[in-house]
C-alpha positions in Angstrom: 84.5 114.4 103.3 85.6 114.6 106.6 88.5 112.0 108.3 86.2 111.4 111.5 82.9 110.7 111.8 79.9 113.5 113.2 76.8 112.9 114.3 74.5 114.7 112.0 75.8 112.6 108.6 74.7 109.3 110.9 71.7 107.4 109.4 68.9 106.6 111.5 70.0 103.2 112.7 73.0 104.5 113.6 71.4 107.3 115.5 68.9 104.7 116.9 72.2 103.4 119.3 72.7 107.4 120.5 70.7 108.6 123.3 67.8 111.0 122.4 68.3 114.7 123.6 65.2 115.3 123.4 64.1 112.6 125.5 63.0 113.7 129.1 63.4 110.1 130.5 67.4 109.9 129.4 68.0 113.7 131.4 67.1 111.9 134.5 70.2 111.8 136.4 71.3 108.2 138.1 73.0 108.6 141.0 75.2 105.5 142.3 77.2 106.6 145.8 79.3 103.7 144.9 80.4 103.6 141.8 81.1 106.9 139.4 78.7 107.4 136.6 79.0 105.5 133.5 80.3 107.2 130.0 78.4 106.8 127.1 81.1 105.6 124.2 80.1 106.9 120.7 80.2 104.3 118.0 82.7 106.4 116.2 85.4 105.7 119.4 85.0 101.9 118.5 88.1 99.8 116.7 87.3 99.1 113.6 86.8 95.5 113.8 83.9 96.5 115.9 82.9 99.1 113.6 83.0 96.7 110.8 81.3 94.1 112.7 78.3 97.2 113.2 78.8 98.0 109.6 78.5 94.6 108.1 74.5 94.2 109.5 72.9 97.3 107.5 71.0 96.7 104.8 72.4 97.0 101.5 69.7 100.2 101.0 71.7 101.5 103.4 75.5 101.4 102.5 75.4 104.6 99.5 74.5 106.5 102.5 77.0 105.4 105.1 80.2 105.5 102.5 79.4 109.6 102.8 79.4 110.0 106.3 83.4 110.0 106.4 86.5 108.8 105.0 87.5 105.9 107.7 84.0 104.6 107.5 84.3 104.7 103.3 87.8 102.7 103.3 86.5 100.2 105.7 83.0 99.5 103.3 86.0 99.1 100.6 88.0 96.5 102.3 88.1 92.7 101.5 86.9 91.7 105.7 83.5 94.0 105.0 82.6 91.8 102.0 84.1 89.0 104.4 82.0 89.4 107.4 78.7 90.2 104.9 78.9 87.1 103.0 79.3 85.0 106.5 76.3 86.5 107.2 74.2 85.2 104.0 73.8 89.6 103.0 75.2 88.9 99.4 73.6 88.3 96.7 74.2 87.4 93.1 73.3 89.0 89.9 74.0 89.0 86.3 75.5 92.2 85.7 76.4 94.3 81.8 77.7 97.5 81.2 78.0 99.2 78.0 79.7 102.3 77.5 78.3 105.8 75.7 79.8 109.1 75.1 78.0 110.0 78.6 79.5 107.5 80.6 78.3 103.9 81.1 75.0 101.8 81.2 75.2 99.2 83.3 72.3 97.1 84.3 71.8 94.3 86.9 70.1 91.2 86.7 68.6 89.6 89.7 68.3 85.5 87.9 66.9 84.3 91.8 63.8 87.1 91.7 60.2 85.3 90.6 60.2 87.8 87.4 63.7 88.5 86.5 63.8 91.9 85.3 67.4 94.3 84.5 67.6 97.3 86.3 69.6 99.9 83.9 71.4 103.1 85.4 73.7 105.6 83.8 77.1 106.4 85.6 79.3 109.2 84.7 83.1 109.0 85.0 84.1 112.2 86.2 88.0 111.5 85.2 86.9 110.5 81.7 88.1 107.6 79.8 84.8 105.3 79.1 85.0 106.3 75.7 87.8 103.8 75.0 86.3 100.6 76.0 85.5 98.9 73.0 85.9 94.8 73.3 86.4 95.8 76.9 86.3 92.5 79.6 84.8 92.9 82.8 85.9 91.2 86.6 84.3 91.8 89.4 85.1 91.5 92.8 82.3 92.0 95.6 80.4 94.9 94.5 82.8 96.6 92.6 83.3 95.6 88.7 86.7 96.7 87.0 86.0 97.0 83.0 89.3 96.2 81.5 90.2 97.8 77.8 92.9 98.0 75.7 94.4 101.8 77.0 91.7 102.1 80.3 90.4 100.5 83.4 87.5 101.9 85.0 85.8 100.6 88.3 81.5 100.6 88.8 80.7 100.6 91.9 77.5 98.3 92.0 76.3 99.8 95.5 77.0 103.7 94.9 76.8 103.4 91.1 80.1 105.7 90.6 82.7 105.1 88.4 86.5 105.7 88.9 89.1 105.8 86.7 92.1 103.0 88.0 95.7 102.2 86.4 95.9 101.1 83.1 97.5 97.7 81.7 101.1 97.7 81.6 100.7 95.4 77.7 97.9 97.6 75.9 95.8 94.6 74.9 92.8 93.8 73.1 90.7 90.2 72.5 92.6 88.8 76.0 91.5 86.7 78.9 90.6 87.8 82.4 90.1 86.2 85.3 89.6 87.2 89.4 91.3 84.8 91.6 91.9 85.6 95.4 90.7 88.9 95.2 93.1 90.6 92.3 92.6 89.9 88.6 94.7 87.9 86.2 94.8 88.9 82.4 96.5 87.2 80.2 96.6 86.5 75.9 95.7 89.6 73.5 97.6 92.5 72.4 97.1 94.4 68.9 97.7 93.9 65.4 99.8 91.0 64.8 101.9 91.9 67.9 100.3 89.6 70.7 102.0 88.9 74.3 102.7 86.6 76.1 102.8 88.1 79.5 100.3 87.3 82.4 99.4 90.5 84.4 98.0 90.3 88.1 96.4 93.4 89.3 96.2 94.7 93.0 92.6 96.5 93.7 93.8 97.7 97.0 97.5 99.0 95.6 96.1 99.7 92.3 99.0 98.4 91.0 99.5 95.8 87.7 102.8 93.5 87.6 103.9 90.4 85.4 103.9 87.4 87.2 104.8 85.0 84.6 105.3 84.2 80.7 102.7 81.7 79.0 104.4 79.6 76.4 101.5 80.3 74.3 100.4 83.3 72.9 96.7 83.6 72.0 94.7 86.4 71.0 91.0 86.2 71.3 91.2 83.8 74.2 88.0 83.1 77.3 89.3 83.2 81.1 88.1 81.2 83.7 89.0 80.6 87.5 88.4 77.5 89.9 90.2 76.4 93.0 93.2 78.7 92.7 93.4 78.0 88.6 93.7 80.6 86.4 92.5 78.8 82.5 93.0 80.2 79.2 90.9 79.0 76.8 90.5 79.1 73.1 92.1 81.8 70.8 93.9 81.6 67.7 97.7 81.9 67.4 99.1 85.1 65.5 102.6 84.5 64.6 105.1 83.5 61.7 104.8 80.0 60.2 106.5 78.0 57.7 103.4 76.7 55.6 99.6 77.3 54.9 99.4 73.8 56.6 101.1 74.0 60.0 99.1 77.5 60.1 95.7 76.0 59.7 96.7 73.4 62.4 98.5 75.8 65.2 94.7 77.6 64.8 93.0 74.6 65.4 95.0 73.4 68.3 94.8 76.9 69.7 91.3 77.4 69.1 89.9 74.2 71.1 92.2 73.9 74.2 93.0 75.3 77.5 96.6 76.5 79.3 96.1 76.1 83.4 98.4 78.4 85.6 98.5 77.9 89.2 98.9 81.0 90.6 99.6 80.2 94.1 102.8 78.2 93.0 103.5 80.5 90.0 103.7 77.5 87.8 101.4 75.9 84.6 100.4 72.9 84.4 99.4 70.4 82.2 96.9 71.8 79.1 93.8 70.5 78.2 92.0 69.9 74.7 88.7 70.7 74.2 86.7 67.8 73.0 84.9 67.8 69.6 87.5 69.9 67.8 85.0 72.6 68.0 86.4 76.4 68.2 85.4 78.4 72.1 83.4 81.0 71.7 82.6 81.5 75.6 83.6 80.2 78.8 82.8 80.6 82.3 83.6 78.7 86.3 81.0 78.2 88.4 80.2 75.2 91.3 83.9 74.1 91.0 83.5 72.9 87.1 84.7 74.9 83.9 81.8 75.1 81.4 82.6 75.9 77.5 80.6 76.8 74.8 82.3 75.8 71.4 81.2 76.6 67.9 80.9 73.8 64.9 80.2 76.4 61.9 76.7 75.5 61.9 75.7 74.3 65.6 77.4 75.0 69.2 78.4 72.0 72.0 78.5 72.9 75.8 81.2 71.2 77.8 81.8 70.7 81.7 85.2 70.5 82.9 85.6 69.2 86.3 88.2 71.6 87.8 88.5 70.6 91.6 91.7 69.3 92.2 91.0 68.1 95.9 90.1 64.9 97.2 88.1 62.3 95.6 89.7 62.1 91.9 88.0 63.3 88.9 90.1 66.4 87.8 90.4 66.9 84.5 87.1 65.0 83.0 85.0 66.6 80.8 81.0 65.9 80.2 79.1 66.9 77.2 75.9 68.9 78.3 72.7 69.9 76.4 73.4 72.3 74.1 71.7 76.4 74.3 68.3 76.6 72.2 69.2 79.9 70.1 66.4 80.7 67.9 66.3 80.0 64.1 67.3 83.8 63.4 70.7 83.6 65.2 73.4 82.3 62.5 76.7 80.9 63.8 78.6 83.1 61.9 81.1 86.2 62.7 78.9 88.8 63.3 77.8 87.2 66.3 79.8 86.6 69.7 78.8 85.0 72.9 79.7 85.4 76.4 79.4 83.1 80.0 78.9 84.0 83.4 78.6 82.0 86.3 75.9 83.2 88.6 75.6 81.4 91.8 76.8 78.1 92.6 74.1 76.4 90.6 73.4 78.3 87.6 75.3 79.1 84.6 74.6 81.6 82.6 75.4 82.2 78.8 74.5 85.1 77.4 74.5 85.5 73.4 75.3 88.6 72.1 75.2 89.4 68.8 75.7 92.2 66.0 72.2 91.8 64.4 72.6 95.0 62.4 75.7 93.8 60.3 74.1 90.6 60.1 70.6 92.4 58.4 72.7 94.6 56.4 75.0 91.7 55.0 72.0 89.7 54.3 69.8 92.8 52.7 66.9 91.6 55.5 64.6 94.1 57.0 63.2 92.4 59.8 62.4 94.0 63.2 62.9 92.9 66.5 66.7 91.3 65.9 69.0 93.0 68.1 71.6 91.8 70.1 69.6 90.6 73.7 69.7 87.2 74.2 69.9 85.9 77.3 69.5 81.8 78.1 69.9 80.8 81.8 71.4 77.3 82.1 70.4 75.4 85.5 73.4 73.0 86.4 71.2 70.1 88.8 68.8 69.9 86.4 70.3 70.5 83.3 68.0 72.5 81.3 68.2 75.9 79.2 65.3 78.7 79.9 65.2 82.3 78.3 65.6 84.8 80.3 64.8 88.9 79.9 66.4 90.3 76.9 69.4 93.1 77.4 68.1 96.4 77.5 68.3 98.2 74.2 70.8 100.8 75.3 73.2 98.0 76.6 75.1 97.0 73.0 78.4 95.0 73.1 78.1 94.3 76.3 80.5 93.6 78.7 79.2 90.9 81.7 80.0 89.4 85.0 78.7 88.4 88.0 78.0 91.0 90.7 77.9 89.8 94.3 76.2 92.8 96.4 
């Protein structure tokens, strides 16, 4: 790829604002006695806040296209002020968004929830530097377009617009069953390690330096923990504690306390604050932010509560309360048991999503069932004003242990 920008990689609009050649009617000379004759600037001369202000109005057809045409124009359709200046504009949009990965790369597949028929659009990306083969229980962020899918040994970012995968720095605490989070543009992990070793270090990562560093300690260690960000908050939630104690008893109790509460870092001040309990002593199994509230699905052994925490700490009071909402209707078949797994995603500001995910075939092979059409798909759409649950379209069948967030392209 070239450094500056020619002509003949230019798409049509951008040729549209060059004069024609070919045109007889732009070969007619002007003359002006008075003044010299004007100079015709090509777009490539412009800064590049006028660039980007030129780049920010193509359609979103358009932008595989323009990242080729050279390298300035590619690092400023990367940069934080081009998503900036396209969500002033109202050109985002939100989508549910899995990936999966395969010994050919990764599936991922979008999910537009706003279309009239939802439908997933699967595509297959290849990582050229290798390394998708070591995402199990992998967690996904994304920021913009671009979704970093965090494992234990790898981090690899899809690019939702260009569909291309690139292989980015690793954690610097290999981890496993942890919490992540996106606040402010870079991503916080935190919980999870392996074996009975878990940390309790909390990582923030640096898209733009590529670059991981420990910003703080949490007092508690949790492995299998749900992350969540509202208002500048990065929330822990649920997990179990691995560790030494003294007794069966204050075991079974550092699990439950664990398993149905929240720690809150603030990561503008670097500091925690208070932690929250879930209510109804329930175990979180998924969690998600969206429209400035924390919602949490927790499990009961043999049915699952849905909780809304309201996390805006601005004016007007109210931080901290928690509402109990109508719980997801999973169908008979799903069990509440270990072979199955869940996972939240807030999609727009007034829909949360929860998708359920479960390992069907363990379950049919535990059981000795042979029934058909169990796999794990699930998807139920939960609309915050009014309320109320609706199915959405199944997973694809080559997405399997997914992991999900929410795409804004």
């Amino acid at each position: 790829m070239s450094e500056s920008c020619n002509s003949r990689h230019f798409s049509w609009l951008m040729k549209s604002c060059l004069p024609n050649p070919s045109d007889a009617k732009s070969l007619v000379p002007i003359h002006h006695h008075a003044n010299p004759p004007a100079t015709v600037t090509p777009i490539s001369s412009l800064p590049d806040d006028l660039l980007l202000e030129c780049l920010s109005r193509v359609p979103s057809s358009s932008i595989p296209s323009l990242t080729a045409v050279c390298r300035r124009w590619s690092r400023l359709l990367l940069s934080p002020y081009f998503l900036h200046l396209r969500r002033r504009l109202g050109l985002l949009r939100h989508s549910l968004f899995a990936i999966s990965a395969v010994d050919s790369g990764l599936f991922a597949a979008v999910l537009q929830i706003q279309s009239e028929v939802p439908s997933w659009r699967v595509s297959l990306a290849v990582c050229n530097d290798g390394g998708q083969g070591s995402l199990s229980h992998a967690r996904a962020a994304a920021i913009g377009p671009r979704v970093y899918v965090v494992s234990r040994n790898a981090v690899l970012r899809y690019d939702a617009w260009t569909g291309t995968v690139a292989l980015r720095s690793p954690m610097i605490f290999p981890r496993k069953k942890f919490a992540i989070a996106v606040v402010s543009g870079k991503i916080y992990v935190a919980g999870g390690g392996g074996g009975s070793e878990v940390t309790a270090a909390v990582e923030e990562y640096d898209p733009e330096r590529n670059r991981w560093e420990v910003v703080t300690h949490a007092a508690r260690k949790r492995y299998g923990c749900i992350g969540a960000a509202v208002d500048g908050v990065f929330y822990v939630i649920g997990g179990l504690k691995i560790g030494n104690e003294t007794s069966v008893t204050s075991r079974g109790t550092a699990a439950h306390v664990y398993a149905s509460s929240m720690d809150l870092f603030d990561v503008r001040s670097r500091q925690w604050l208070r932690s929250r309990s879930v209510p109804g002593g329930g175990c979180v199994v998924a969690a998600c932010a969206a429209v400035g509230h924390v919602y949490v699905l927790s499990s009961h052994a043999v049915e699952l509560s849905f909780w809304r925490f309201y996390a805006r700490r601005g004016g007007g009071g109210g931080f901290g309360e928690w509402t109990r909402l109508k719980s997801p209707p999973l169908p008979a078949q799903v069990r509440l048991d270990g072979t199955v797994r869940f996972s939240c995603v807030g999609v727009e500001d007034k829909v949360a999503v929860v998708q359920v995910v479960g390992c069907i075939d363990d379950l049919l092979r535990r059981s000795g069932r042979s029934e058909r059409g169990l796999r794990e798909s699930l998807v139920l759409l939960y609309d915050t004003v009014d309320g109320e649950w609706r199915r959405a379209a199944d997973l694809p069948e080559m997405i399997t242990r997914a992991a999900c967030a929410c795409v804004e392209w």
